[in-house]
C-alpha positions as CSV (number, residue, x, y, z in Angstrom):
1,X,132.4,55.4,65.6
2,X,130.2,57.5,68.0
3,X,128.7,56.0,71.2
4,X,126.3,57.3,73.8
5,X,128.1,58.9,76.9
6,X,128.7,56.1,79.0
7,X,127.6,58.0,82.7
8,X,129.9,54.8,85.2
9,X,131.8,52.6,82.8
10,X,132.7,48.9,84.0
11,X,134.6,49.0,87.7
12,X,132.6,52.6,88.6
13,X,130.4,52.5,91.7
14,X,128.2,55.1,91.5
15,X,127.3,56.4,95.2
16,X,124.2,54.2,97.0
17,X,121.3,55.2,95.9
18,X,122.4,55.4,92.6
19,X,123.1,51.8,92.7
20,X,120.5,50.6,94.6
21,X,117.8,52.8,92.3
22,X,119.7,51.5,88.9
23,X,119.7,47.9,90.0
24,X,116.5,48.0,91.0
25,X,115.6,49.5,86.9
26,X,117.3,46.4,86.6
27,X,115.2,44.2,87.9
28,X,112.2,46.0,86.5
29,X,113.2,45.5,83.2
30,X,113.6,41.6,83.4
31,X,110.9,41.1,85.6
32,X,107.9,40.7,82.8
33,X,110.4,38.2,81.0
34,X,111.8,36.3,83.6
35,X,108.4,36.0,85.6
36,X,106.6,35.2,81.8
37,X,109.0,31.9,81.4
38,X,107.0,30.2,84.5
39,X,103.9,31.7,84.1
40,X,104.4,29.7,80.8
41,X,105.6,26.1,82.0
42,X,103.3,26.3,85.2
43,X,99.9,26.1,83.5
44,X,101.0,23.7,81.0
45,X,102.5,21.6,84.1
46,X,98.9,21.7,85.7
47,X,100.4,24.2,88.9
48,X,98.0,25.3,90.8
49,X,98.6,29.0,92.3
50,X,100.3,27.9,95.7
51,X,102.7,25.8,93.3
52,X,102.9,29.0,90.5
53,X,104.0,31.5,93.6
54,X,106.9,29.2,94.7
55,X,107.8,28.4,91.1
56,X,108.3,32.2,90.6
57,X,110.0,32.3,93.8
58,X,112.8,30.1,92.9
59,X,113.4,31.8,89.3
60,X,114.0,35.1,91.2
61,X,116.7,33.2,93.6
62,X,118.0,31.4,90.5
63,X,118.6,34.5,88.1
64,X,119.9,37.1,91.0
65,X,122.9,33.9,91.8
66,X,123.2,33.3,88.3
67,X,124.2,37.2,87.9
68,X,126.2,37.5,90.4
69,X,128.5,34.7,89.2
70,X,128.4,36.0,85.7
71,X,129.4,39.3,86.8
72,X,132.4,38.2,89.2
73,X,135.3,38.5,87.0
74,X,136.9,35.2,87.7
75,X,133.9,33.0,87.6
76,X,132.4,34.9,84.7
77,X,132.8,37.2,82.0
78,X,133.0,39.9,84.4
79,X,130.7,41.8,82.4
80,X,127.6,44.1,83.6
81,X,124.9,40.9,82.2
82,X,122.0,40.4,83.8
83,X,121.2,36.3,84.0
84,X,117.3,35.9,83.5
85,X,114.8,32.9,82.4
86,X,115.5,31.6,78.9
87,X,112.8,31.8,76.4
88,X,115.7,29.5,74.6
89,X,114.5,27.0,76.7
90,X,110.5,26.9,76.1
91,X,110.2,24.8,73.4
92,X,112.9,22.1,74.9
93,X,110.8,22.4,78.2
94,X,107.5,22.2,76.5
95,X,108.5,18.7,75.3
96,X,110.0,17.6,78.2
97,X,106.0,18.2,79.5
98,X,104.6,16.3,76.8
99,X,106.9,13.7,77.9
100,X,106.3,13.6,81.7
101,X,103.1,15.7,82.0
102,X,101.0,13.2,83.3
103,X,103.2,12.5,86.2
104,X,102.4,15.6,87.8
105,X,104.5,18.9,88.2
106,X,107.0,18.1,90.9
107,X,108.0,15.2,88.3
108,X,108.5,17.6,85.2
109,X,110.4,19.7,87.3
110,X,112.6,16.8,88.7
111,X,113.4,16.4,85.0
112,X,113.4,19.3,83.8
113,X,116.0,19.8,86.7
114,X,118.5,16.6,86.0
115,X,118.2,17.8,82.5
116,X,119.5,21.4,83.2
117,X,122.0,19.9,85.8
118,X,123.2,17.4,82.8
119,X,123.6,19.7,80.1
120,X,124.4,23.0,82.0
121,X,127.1,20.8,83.3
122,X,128.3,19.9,79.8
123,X,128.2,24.0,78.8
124,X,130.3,24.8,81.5
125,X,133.5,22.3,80.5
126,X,132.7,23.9,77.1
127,X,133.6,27.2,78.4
128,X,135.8,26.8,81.0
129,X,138.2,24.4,79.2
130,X,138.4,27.2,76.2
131,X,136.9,24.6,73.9
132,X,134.1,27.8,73.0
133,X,137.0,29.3,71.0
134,X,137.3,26.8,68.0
135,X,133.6,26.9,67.9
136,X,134.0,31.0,68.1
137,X,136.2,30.8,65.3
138,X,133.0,30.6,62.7
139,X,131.1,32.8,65.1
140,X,132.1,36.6,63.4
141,X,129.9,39.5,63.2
142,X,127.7,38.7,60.5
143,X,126.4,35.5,62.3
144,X,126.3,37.7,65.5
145,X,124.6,40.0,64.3
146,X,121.8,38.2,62.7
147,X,121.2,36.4,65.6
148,X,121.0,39.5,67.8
149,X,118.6,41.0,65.3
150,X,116.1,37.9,65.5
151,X,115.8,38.3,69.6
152,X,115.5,41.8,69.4
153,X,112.5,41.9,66.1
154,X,111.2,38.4,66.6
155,X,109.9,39.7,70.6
156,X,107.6,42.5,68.5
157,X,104.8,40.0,69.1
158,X,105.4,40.1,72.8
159,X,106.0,43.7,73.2
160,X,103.1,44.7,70.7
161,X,100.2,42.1,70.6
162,X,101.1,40.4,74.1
163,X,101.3,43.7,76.0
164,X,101.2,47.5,74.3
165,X,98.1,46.3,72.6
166,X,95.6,45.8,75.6
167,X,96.0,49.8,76.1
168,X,97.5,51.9,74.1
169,X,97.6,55.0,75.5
170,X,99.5,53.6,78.2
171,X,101.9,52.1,76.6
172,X,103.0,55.0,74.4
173,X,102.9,57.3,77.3
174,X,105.9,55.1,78.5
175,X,107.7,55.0,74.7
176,X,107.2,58.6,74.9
177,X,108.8,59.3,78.4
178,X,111.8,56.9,78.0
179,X,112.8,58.9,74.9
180,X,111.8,62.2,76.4
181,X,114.1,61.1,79.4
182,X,117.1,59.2,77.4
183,X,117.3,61.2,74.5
184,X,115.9,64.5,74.9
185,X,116.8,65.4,78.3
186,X,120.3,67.1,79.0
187,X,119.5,65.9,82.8
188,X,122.4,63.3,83.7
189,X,119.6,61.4,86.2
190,X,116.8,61.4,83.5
191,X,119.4,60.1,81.2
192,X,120.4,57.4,84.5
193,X,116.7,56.3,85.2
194,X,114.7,56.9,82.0
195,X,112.9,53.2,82.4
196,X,112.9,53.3,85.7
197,X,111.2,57.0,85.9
198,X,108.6,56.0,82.6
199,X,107.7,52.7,84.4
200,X,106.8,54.3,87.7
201,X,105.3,57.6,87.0
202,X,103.1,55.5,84.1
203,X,101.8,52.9,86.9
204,X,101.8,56.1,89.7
205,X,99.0,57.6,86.9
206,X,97.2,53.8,86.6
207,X,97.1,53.6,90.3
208,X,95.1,57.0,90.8
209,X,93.2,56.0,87.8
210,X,92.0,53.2,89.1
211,X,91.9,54.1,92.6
212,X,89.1,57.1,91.3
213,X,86.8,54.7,89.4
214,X,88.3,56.0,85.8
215,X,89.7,52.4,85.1
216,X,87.1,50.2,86.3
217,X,88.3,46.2,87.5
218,X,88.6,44.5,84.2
219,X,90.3,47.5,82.3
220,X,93.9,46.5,81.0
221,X,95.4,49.3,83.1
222,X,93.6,48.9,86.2
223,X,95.8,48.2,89.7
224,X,94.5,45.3,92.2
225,X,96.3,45.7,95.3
226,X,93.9,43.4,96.7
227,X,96.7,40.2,96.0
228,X,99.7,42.2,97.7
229,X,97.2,42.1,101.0
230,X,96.7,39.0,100.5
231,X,100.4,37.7,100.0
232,X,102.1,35.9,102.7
233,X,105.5,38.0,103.6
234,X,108.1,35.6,103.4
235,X,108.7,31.8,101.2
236,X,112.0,29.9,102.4
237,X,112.0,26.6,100.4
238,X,113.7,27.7,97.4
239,X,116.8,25.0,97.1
240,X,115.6,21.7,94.7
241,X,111.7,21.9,96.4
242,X,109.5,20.2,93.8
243,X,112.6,16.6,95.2
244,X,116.0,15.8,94.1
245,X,116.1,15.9,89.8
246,X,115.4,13.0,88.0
247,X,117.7,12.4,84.8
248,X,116.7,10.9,81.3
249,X,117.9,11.1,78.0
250,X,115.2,12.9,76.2
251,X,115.4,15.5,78.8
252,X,119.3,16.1,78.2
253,X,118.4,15.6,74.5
254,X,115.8,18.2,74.5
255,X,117.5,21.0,76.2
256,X,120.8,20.7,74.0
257,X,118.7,22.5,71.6
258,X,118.3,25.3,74.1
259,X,122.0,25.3,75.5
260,X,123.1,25.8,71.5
261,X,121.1,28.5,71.1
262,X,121.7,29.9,74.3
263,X,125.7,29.7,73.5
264,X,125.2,31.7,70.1
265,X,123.2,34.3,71.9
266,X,126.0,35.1,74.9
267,X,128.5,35.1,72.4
268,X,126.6,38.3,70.6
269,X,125.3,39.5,74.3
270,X,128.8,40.0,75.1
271,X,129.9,42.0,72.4
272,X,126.7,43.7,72.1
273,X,127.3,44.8,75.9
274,X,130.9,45.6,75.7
275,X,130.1,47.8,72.7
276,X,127.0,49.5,74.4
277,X,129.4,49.9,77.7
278,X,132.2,51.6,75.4
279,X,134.7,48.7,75.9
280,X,136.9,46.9,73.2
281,X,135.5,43.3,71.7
282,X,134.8,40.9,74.9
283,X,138.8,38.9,75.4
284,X,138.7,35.0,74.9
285,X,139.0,34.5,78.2
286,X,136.5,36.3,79.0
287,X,134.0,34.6,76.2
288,X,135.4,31.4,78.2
289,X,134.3,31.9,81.2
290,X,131.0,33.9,80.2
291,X,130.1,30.7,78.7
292,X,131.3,28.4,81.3
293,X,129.2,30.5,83.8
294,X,125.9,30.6,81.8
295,X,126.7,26.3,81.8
296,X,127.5,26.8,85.6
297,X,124.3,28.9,86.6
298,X,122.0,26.6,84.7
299,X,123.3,23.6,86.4
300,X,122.6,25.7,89.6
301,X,119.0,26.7,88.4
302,X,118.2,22.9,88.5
303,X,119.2,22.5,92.1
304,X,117.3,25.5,92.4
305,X,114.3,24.1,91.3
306,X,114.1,27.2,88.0
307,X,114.4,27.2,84.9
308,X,117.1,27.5,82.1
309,X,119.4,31.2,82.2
310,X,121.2,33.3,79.9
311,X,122.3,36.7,79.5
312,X,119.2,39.4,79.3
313,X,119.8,41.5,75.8
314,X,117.0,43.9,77.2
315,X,119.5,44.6,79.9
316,X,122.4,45.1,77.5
317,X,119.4,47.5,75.8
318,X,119.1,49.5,79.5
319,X,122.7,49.7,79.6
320,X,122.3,51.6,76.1
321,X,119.5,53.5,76.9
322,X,121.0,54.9,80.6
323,X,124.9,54.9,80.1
324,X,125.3,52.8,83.3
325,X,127.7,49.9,82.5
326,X,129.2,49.4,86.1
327,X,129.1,45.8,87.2
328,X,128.4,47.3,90.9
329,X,124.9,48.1,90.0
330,X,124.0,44.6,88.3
331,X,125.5,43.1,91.2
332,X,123.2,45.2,93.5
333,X,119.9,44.6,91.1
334,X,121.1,41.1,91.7
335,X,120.9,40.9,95.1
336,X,117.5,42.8,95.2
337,X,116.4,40.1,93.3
338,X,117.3,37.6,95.6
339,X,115.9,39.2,98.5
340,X,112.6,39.8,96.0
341,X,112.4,36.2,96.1
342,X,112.3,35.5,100.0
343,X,109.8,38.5,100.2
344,X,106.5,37.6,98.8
345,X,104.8,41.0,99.2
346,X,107.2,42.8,97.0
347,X,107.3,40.3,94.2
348,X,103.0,40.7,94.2
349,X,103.5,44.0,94.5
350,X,105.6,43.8,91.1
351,X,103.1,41.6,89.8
352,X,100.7,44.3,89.9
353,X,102.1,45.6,86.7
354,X,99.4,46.8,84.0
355,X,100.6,44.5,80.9
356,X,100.6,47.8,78.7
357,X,103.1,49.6,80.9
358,X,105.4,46.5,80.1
359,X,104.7,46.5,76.7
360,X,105.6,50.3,76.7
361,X,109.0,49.4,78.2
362,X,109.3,46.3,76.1
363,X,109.0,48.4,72.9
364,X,111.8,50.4,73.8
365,X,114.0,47.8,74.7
366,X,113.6,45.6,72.4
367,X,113.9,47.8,69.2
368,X,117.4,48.6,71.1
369,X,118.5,45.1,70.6
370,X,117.5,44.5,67.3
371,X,119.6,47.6,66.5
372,X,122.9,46.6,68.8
373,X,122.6,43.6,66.4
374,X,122.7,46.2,63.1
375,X,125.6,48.1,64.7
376,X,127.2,44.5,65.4
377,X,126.7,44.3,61.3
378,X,129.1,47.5,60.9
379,X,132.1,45.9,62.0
380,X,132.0,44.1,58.7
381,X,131.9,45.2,55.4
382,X,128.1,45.4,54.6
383,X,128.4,47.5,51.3
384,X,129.9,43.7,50.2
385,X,127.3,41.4,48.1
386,X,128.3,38.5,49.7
387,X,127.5,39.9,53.3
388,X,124.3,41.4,52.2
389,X,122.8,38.0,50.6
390,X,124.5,36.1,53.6
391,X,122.7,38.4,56.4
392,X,119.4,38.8,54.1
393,X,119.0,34.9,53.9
394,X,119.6,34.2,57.7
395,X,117.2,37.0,59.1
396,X,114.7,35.9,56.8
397,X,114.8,32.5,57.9
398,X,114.9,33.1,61.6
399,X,111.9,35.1,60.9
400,X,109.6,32.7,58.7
401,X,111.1,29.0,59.8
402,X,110.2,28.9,63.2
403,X,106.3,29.6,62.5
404,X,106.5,26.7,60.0
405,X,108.2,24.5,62.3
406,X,105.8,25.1,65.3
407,X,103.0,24.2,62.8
408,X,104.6,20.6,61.9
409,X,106.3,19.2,65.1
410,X,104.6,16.0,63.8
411,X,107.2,15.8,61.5
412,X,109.7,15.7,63.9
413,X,108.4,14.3,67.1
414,X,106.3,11.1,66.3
415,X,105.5,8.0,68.6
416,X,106.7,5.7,65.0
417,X,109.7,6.8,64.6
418,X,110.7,5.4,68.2
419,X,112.0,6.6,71.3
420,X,115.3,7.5,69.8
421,X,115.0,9.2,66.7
422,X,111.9,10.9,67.9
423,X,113.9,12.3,70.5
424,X,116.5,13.4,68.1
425,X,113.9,15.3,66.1
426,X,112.4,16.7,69.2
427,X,115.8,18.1,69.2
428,X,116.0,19.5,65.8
429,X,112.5,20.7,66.3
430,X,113.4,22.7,69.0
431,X,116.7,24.5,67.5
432,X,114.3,25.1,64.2
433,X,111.7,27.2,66.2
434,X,113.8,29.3,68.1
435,X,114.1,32.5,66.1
436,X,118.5,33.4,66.8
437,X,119.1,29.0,66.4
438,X,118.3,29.5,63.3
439,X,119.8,33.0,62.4
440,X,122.7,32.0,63.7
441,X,123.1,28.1,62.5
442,X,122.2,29.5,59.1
443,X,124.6,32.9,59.1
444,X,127.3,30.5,60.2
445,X,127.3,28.1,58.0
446,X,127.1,30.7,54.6
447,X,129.8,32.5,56.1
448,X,131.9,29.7,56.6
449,X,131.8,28.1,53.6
450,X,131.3,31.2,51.1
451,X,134.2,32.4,50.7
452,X,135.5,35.8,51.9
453,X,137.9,38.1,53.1
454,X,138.7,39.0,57.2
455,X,137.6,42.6,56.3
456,X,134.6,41.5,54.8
457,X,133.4,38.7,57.6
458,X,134.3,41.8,60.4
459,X,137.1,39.7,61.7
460,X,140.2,42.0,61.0
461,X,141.9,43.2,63.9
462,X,140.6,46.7,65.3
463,X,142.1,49.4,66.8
464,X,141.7,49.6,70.8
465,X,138.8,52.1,71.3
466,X,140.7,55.8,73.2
């Protein structure tokens, strides 16, 4: 099968400014999500912006740890992942809110804290003591690959109407340049930087734009530097600063939800990036300790005062956009995120981002993982009936479930069914509207009880790639 020229494979280091220039594309390209996941919880937690600024802060540090542990090749998978905020975790976090709210924020976040540290804690002995590879044993390409499809398709809404839609002009300009500079230039640095070089020379244009009077303040596209001038330069408390976590059972309860979902998706984030970095299928070892990590780093984020992790499938996207797949430059995008998050100026200077130029970029990227989840799909035999009703069924349902479910938590979270089973539905509420929970919970189940053959389910052995 055919792949994209692969520019530094895994244990390349590209020369300095390459690195520091691709990790810092890095970084761009999980910055919108990774800064939307607080942006989220604060206002819901009643944050004012002092409180929102170090909330962000502590994500940043959270994340760049988290990827350089899943990275190292004896703590982690050793793969080129970027860690970033969950959107796994919203609706587990979102109850946890309802539950605590009126406490105040630094109470959620203790519990949202002792629940991460609780369960990430549980994910990691899951991992790490090779337990993941009985439960891999009914994960096989086609409940991978549905799964990937729902992250990459169900995001539309966010790329489109969330972003792209405020402007778009801008944000096609950046569709436009990213495949003018991945697919249509021969040039091996347009090919290296294509987000990188959309995203700036887009928000280069916006700046002048605004600067001249042709975006006036208001306009989607218009650039306030007014709040990098007004930005302190450096925030130090980022290690458990909203008090040590608190631990309860219907925060642990909630966020099992998340952690489920969160292990389905790693699973198919590791193959999708060892396909995109033109490596063989991800070793169970490595799936071990890719899993234990993503356990480990979320227990961490709790000390950290964050919010959940996981592997960043946009990332995996960049990585098939570019043809950079050396762990070298995620490890340096991951320290430029932890330095982002001592320095306040640069992180409001990122925040200064036009939401359509993200939504350009978002567009991109996230049609890119849908389709890493299709070519997932061609390791099994997809001309077979069964795989085609199996596959149809799942991404159907992780694409009209989640909107029903969101409209009836009532059903599942009620003060009369008591503190138990409410918290038990809460549960099952939560797996229900995440998009891949489902695609994945109902792929594996079909495919493990209808019955098949290894070529069929895509888990025959393959030949080592040359």
């Amino acid at each position: 099968m055919a792949r994209k020229k692969v520019f530094y494979g895994l244990t390349d280091r590209p020369p300095m400014p390459i690195m520091i220039l691709a990790g810092a594309q890095h970084v761009l390209t999980l910055f919108g999500a990774t800064t939307l996941v607080p942006l989220i919880f604060g206002p819901a937690m009643g944050m004012n912006t002092v409180q929102m600024g170090a909330f962000i802060s502590c994500v940043y540090f959270a994340m760049g740890v988290a990827t350089l542990i899943q990275t190292h090749p004896k703590l982690g998978s050793g793969l080129p992942i970027v860690q970033g905020s969950s959107f796994s975790f919203i609706p587990s976090i979102m109850t946890i809110i309802g539950a605590y709210g009126a406490l105040g924020p630094n109470v959620v976040m203790q519990y949202v804290g002792g629940g991460l540290i609780s369960g990430g804690l549980l994910l990691s002995f899951i991992g790490y003591s090779r337990i993941i590879g009985v439960i891999r044993k009914i994960i096989t390409p086609i409940v991978i690959g549905p799964t990937i499809m729902a992250i990459g398709f169900s995001l539309a809404s966010v790329a489109v109407e969330g972003n792209a839609a405020n402007y778009w002009p801008v944000s096609l300009l950046v569709v436009i340049l990213i495949m003018f500079f991945s697919l249509v230039s021969k040039n091996k640095y347009a090919n290296i930087f294509a987000i990188l070089s959309s995203i700036a020379l887009v928000y280069l244009l916006c700046l002048l734009a605004s600067l001249t009077g042709i975006f006036p303040p208001g306009h989607p596209a218009f650039i306030d530097l007014s709040s990098v001038a007004e930005a302190p330069w450096f925030r130090y408390k980022v290690i458990m600063p909203w008090g040590p976590p608190k631990f309860s059972l219907l925060a642990f309860g909630a966020l099992l939800a998340a952690f489920f979902a969160v292990m389905i998706e790693s699973i198919g984030d590791y193959h999708s990036c060892s396909y995109a970095a033109g490596l063989d299928d991800p070793t169970p070892d490595m799936i071990s300790r890719g899993i234990g990590a993503e356990g480990l780093n979320c227990a961490l984020a709790g000390f950290f005062g964050a919010v959940g992790t996981t592997s960043y499938t946009e990332n995996i996207g960049l990585i098939g956009l570019t043809g950079v797949a050396s762990r070298h430059v995620v490890r340096t995008g991951a320290v430029l995120l932890i330095l982002l998050s001592f320095v306040s100026k640069l992180g409001a200077l990122i925040a200064t981002m036009p939401s359509p130029i993200i939504g350009g970029a978002y567009i991109a990227l996230f049609g890119t993982i849908g389709a890493l989840g299709i070519q997932i799909l061609m390791r099994a035999d997809m001309g077979s009936q069964r795989n085609v009703l199996i596959v149809g069924f799942a991404f159907l349902m992780a694409l009209g479930l989640p909107g029903w479910a969101e409209n009836n938590q009532d059903l599942f979270m009620n003060p009369e069914y008591g503190a138990v089973l409410s918290t038990i539905g809460g549960m099952v509420w939560a797996v229900l509207k995440t998009h891949m929970a489902v695609a994945g919970i109902c792929a594996a189940i079909c495919d493990s009880l209808i019955p098949g053959t290894p070529e069929e389910r895509g888990i025959a052995p393959r030949a080592p790639i040359e």
